[in-house]
Structure formats: structure tokens, C-alpha cells
C-alpha positions in Angstrom: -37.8 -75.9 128.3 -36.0 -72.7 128.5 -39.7 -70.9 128.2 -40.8 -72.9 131.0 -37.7 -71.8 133.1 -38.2 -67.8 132.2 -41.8 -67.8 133.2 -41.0 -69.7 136.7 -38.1 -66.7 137.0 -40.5 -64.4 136.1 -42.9 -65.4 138.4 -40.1 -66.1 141.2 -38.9 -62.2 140.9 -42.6 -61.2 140.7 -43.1 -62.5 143.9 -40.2 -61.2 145.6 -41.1 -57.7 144.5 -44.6 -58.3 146.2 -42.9 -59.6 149.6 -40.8 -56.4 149.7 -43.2 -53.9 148.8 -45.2 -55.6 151.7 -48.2 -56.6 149.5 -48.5 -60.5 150.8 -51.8 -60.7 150.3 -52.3 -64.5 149.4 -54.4 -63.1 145.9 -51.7 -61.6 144.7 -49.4 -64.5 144.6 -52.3 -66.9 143.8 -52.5 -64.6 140.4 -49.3 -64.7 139.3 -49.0 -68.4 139.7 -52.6 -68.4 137.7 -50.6 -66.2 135.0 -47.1 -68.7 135.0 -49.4 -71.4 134.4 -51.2 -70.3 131.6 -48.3 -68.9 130.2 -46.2 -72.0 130.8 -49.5 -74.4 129.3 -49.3 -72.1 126.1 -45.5 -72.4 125.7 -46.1 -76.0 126.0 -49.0 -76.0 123.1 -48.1 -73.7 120.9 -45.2 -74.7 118.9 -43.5 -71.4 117.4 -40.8 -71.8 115.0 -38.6 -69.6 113.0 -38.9 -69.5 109.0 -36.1 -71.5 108.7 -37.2 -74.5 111.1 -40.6 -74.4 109.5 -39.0 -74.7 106.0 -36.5 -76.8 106.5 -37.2 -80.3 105.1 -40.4 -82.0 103.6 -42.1 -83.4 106.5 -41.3 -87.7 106.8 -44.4 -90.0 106.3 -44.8 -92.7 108.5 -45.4 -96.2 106.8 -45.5 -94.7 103.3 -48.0 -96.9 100.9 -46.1 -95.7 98.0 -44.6 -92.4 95.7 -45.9 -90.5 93.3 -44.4 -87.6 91.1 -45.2 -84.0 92.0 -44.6 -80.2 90.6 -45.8 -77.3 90.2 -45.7 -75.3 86.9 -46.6 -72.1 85.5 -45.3 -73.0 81.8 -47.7 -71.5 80.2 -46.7 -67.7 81.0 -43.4 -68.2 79.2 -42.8 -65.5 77.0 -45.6 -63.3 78.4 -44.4 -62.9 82.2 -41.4 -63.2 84.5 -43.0 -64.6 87.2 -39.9 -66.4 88.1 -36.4 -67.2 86.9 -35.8 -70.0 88.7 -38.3 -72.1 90.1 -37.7 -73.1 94.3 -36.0 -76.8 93.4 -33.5 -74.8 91.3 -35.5 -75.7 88.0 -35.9 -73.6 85.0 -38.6 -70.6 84.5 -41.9 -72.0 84.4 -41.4 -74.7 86.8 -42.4 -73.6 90.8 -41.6 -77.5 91.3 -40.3 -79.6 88.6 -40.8 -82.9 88.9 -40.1 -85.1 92.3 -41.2 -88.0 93.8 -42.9 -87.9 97.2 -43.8 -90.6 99.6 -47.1 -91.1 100.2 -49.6 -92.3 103.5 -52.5 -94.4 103.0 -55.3 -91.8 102.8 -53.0 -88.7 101.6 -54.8 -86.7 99.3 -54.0 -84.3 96.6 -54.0 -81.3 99.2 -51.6 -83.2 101.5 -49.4 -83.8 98.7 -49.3 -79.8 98.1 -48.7 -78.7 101.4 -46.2 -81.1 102.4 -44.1 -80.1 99.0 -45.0 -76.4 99.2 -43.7 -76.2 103.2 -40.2 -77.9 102.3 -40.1 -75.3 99.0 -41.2 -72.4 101.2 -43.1 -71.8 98.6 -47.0 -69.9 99.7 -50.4 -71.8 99.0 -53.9 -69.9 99.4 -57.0 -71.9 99.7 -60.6 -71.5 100.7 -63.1 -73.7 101.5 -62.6 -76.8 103.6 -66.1 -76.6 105.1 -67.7 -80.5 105.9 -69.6 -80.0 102.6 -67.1 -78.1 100.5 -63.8 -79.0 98.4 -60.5 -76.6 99.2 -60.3 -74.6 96.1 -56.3 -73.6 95.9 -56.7 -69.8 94.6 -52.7 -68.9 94.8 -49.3 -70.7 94.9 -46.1 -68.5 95.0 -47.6 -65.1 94.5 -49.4 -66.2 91.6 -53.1 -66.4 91.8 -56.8 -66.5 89.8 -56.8 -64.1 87.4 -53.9 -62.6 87.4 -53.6 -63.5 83.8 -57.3 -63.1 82.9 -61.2 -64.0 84.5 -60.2 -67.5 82.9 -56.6 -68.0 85.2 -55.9 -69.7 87.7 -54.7 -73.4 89.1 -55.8 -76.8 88.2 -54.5 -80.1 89.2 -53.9 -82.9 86.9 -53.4 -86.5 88.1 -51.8 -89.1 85.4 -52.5 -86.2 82.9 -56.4 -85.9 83.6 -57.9 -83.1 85.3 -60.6 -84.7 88.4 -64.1 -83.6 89.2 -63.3 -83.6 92.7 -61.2 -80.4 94.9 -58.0 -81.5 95.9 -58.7 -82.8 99.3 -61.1 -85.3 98.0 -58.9 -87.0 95.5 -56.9 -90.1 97.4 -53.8 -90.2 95.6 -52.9 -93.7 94.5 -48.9 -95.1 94.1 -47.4 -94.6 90.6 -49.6 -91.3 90.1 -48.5 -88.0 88.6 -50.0 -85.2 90.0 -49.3 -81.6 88.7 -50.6 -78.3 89.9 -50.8 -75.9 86.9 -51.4 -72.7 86.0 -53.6 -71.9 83.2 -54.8 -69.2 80.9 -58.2 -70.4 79.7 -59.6 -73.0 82.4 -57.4 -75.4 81.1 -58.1 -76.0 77.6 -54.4 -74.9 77.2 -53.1 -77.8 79.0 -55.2 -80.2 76.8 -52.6 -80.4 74.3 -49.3 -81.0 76.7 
């Protein structure tokens, strides 16, 4: 609202300037109104938020179906990195996320699930993909990405312990699941055993 009223000022002084400087031509004022009302339809689109706002809570679902139990770990670097002392929920190194439970829409999928958590964390997700015929493959979460470790590192996601065939936004989580994002050494063979 305040936008709205600085763009209408904005314009108002703009015109005033014209009508003194004797430059009334009906073009003139017919542009700026042109400019205040694209300017005033962006403002009105375009939602622009600080860090903070952005971050601030995981977003609510409508009607949830259900809950299942999230986190994100990188476990398997204890001892051989410090890619982080404390983990964004407060949790111990290793542990991006420990685990939390998460209410869930009919329909969410595994990616949903990861950026809902990861916007309320603040915590940074890159993916590619996302084409009609294409899985999102997630290729970073918090700074730590595909082979940093190795040409066999990177993230996998395990639902109820069991890694899927399908990408992340293809997998329909279910109420009761577990799903964990993990990072791995060796295309994880070395979560196998956990």
C-alpha cells in the first residue's frame, strides 16, 4: 500500500514539474500515468520480502492429510570435515535437520517436503531439472554439493529407510513416512548399513 501511495506521489510531483515548466502536452502526462501504472501493477505482483520475512516460519498446509518425519544429514563426513558445528534446528554436527515432523497436503511430494523445511531453516537447496519429462535432481543443500567429497558424493533421499527410483518431485509422500536427505560418499552404499 505504501508502494502504491509513493508511485501516485511520484507521478503527482511529476506532473506538477511538467505544468510549470510549461510542457502540458497531453503525451507527457499520458506517459507517466502509463509508467505509475506499470509500476503500481508490479508492486502489486511482485511480492519482495526481506531475508527475515522469507525465513521466518515453515509455510502452514491447508487440510493437512497427515505428518511425516524429515531431516537432513551429512553424518557421514564426521571426522573427515567441519562442514558444520551445529546443524540450523540447533542439532549436533552432522545433522543440517535432525529429525521433525511436518504436515503434509494430499499430493506433496518429496521436493515439497524439502523446500518447505529448507525455507523455515534458511538453509540453501540447488536443483536442476524440472522439465515435463525430467525429475529435479537436488545437486546442493547448505553449501554442500556433488562431489565435494569425491565423483561418487552427493545427496540421496531415503523414504522409510529405502532409497526410490524416482527424483524427488515424483515420489508422493504418504502419512507415517520417514524421509531423509543424505549426503553420501560412494552413491550410497555407505548409508546401506545405518
Amino acid at each position: 500500500m505504501l508502494v502504491t501511495i509513493g508511485i501516485l506521489a511520484a507521478a503527482l510531483i511529476l506532473s506538477l514539474i511538467l505544468i510549470l515548466c510549461k510542457k502540458r502536452s497531453p503525451k507527457n502526462f499520458i506517459a507517466i500515468a502509463i509508467v505509475a501504472g506499470v509500476l503500481i501493477l508490479a508492486a502489486w505482483l511482485i511480492r519482495i520480502e526481506t531475508p527475515e520475512e522469507y525465513y521466518k516460519a515453515v509455510p502452514t498446509v491447508e487440510n493437512p492429510v497427515g505428518t511425516v518425519t524429515f531431516s537432513i544429514r551429512c553424518d557421514v563426513l564426521k571426522g573427515i570435515s567441519d562442514v558444520s558445528e551445529m546443524g540450523a534446528d540447533g542439532s549436533e554436527m552432522g545433522a543440517y535437520v535432525s529429525e521433525i515432523t511436518v504436515d503434509i497436503a494430499e499430493g506433496d511430494t518429496v521436493y515439497d517436503l524439502l523446500m518447505r523445511v529448507s525455507k523455515a531453516y534458511g538453509i540453501p537447496v540447488v536443483h536442476a531439472g524440472a522439465e515435463a519429462d525430467k525429475s529435479i535432481y537436488i545437486s546442493g543443500i547448505g553449501g554442500l554439493y556433488e562431489f565435494d567429497y569425491g565423483d561418487l558424493s552427493g545427496w540421496v533421499y531415503l523414504v522409510n529407510g529405502e532409497r526410490p527410483s524416482v527424483g524427488v518431485d515424483h515420489y508422493a509422500v504418504q502419512n507415517g513416512d520417514r524421509v531423509e536427505f543424505a549426503y553420501t560418499l560412494n552413491l550410497g552404499k555407505d548409508l546401506e548399513a545405518e
